[in-house]
N, C-alpha and C positions, 0 to 999 in steps of 0.2 A: 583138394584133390578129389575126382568123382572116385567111386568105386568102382578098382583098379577089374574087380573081377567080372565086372560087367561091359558091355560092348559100347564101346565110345568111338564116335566119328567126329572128324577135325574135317570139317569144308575151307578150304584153300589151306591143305596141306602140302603142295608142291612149293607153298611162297614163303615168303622168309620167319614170320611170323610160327606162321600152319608148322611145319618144318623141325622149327628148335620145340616145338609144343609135342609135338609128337616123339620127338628122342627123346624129351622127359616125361611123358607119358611109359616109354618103353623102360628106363631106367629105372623108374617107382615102382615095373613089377607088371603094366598092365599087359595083358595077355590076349585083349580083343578088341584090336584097333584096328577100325576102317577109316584108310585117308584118301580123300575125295578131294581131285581139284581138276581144274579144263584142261588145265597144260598136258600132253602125254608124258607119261612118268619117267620116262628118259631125262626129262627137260625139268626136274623137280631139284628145286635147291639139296635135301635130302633126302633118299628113300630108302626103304628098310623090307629086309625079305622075309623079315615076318609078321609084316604088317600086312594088310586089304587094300592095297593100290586100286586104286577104280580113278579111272579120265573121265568126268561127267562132263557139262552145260549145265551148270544149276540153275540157270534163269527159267528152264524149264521145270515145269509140275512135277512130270511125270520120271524125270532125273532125280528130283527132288524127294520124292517117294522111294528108289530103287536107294537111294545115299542112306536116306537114314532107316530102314526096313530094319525094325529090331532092336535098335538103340536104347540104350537108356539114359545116355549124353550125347548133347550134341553141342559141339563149337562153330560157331560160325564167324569165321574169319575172312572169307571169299568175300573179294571186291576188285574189280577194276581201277586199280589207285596207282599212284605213284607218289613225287615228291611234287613242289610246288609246281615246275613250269609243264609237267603232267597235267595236274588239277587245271591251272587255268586255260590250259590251253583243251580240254577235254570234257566238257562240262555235261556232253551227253552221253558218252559213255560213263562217265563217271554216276549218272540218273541212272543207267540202265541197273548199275548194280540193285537199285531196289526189288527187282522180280528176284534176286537170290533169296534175299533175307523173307519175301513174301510167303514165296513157296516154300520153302523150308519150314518157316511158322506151319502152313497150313500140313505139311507131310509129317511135322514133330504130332503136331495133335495127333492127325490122325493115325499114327503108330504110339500114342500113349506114351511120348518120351518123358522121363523123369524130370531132366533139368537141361535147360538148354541157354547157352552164352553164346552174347550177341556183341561184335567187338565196334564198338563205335569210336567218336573222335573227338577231337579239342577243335575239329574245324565246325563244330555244331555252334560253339560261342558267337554271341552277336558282335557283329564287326564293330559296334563304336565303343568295347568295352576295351578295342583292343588297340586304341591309332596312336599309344602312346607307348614307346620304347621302354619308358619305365613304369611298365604297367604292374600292376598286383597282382598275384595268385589268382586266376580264375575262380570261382564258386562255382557249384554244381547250377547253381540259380539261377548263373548267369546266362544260361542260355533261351532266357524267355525274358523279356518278348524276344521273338525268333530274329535275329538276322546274320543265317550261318554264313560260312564261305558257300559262293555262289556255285550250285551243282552239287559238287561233293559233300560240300555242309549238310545241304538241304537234304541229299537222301540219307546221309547217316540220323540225322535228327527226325524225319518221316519215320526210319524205318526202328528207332528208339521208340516211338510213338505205337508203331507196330507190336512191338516184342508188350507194350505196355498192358494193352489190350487182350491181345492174346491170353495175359496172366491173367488180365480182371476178367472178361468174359470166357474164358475156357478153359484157365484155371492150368494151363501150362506154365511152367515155373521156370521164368527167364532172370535172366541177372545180365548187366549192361556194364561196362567199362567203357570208358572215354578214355582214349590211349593218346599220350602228349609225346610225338616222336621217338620211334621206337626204330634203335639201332642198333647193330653190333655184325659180325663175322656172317659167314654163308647166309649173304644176303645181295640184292639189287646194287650194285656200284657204277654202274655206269648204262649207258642207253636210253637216256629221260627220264628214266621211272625213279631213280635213286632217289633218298633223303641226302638234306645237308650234310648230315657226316660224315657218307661212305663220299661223297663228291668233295668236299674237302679232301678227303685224306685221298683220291684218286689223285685229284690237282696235284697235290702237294708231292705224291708220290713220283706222279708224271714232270714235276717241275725239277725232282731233284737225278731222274734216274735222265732226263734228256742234258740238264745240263742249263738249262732256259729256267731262272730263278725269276720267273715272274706267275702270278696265279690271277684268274679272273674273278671276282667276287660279283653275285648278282645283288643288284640292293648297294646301298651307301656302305653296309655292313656293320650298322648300327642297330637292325632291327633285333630284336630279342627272343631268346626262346630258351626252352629245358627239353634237353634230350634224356630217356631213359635206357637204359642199357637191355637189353635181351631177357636176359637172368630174372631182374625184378619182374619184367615185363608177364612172363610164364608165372612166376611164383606170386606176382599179387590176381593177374586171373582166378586162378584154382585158388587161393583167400578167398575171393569174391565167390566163384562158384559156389563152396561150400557155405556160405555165409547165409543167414535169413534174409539178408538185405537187397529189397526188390527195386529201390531206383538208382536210374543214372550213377556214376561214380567216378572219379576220374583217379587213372591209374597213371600217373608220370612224375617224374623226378620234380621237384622245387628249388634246385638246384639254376637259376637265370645267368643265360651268358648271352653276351652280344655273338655276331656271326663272325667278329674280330676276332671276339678272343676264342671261337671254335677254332679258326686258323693260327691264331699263338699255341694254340695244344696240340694241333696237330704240327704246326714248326717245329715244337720244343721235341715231337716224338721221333722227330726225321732230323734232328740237328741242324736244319738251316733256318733261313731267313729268306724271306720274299719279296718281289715287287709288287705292289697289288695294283691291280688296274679295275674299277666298280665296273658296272653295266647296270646303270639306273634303268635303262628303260626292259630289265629282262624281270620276269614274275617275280617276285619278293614276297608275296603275302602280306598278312597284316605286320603294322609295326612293331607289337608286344605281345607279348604269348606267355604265359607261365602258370605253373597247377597249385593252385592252393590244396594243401593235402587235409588242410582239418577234419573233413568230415572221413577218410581215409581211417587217418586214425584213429578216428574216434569210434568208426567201427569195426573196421579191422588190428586194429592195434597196430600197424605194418604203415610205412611205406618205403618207396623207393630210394634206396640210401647208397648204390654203385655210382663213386665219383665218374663226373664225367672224364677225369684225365685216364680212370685204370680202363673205365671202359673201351673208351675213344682207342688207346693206346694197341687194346685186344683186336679190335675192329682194322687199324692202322696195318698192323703187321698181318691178317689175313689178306688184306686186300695186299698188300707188299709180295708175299707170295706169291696170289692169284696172278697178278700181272708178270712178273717174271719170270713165271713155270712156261705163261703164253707166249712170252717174246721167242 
């Protein structure tokens, strides 16, 4: 946790991330929080009336300079992302996020910030460590020699590269997280942009509130991965922030399920059963995905330990809600 009594800004505040970071920044006590994101604040998952709302463009300088004016933390969580059929199908806007994290770097310096967190990804991993469903825990290693996911990968792992430098040459004190699917409540569920488990549990919601017991699965629904719940996601950050520890790190559950049995957990939460129908030829991503936590806890003492049924479960009944408040 930064210190609460000093002035901390969260860049992509308004997203789902930015968002639950900031209410637990507010809960811990902090007292000088500016949240910074594109969206106008109206259109912000959460916002708070005694927080610093400010609408920037951080791909600009001179936005970048007015965000963090004063600071003595900065979070950098601003990106243009979404879930897979996002990524692949956006691989330029998803490049363009590098002028966020660029500028930022260069605006933290030049305002003398303390500490600054830089949230990166598991799409940095090179693809052939991943074409197999029953893949191993990722290592932090594994992400060199380079071959990220195409666009998105590549600028999270450029701009890792970035935050690296900055420390050695300018002596700005960055700390980097590798975030392995990171989900849970007031957050992105539908419109492209969602992760696997807000779009399951939409399917599955939409499957049982229509009446139509069948759900689309992208992919064979064999491919594999570890979702991490909100909670840990916030609370191994602020571990890492305060931490000495200046490289790479990846912060996600080790917890491996297929995208099947994401849908058997999200059945079991809704009481039904489905027909599933694949869509092989829709975005899937790599075949295997999962966080080796060794080095985690070997320096943090922590990791991510929110099963995926209580999380998923949390997640399930927000979005259950949201959709029915709307009908």
């Amino acid at each position: 946790m930064p210190d609460l009594q000093q002035p901390i800004v969260v860049c992509g505040a308004g997203g789902f991330i930015g968002g639950h970071l900031v209410a637990h920044l507010r809960q811990a006590g902090a007292t000088r929080v500016r949240a910074v994101d594109l969206k106008p604040v109206d259109e912000w998952y959460q916002k708070f009336d005694d927080v610093e709302n400010l609408s920037l463009d951080l791909q600009r300088l001179d936005t970048c300079q007015q965000a963090v004016k004063g600071a003595h933390t900065v979070y950098n969580l601003a990106a243009d992302m979404g879930g897979m059929g996002f990524i692949e199908l956006n691989k330029g806007l998803c490049m363009l996020t590098v002028l966020i994290n660029t500028h930022l770097l260069m605006a933290a310096r030049e305002a003398a910030v303390q500490r600054y967190f830089y949230s990166s990804s598991a799409c940095v991993y090179a693809a052939d460590k991943q074409v197999d469903a029953d893949v191993s825990g990722l290592k932090e290693s594994d992400a060199y020699p380079a071959q990220p996911e195409d666009g998105y990968g590549w600028e999270k792992l450029f701009s890792e590269r970035m935050c690296r430098h900055f420390r050695e040459d300018f002596g700005l004190a960055t700390r980097i997280a590798r975030y392995h699917n990171v989900y849970g409540p007031i957050g992105t569920y539908e419109g492209g942009r969602e992760k696997a488990p807000s779009a399951i549990c939409r399917k599955v919601i939409a499957a049982k509130l229509s009446g139509n017991h069948e759900i689309e699965i992208w992919g064979d629904g064999r491919q594999t991965r570890s979702f991490m719940y909100i909670d840990d996601c916030v609370h191994g950050s602020n571990l890492l922030l305060d931490s000495d520890f200046v490289e790479p790190i990846n912060v996600g559950s080790s917890q491996k399920v297929t995208i099947n049995q994401l849908v058997d957990i999200a059945e079991d939460i809704a009481g039904i059963k489905l027909k599933r129908r694949y869509k092989l030829d829709a975005p899937k991503g790599v075949n295997g995905r999962n966080s080796d936590n060794t080095l985690i806890k070997e320096v943090l003492g922590w990791e991510p330990s929110i099963r995926l049924e209580d999380g998923l479960e949390k997640t399930y009944r927000w979005i259950y809600d949201e959709i029915t408040r709307k009908a």
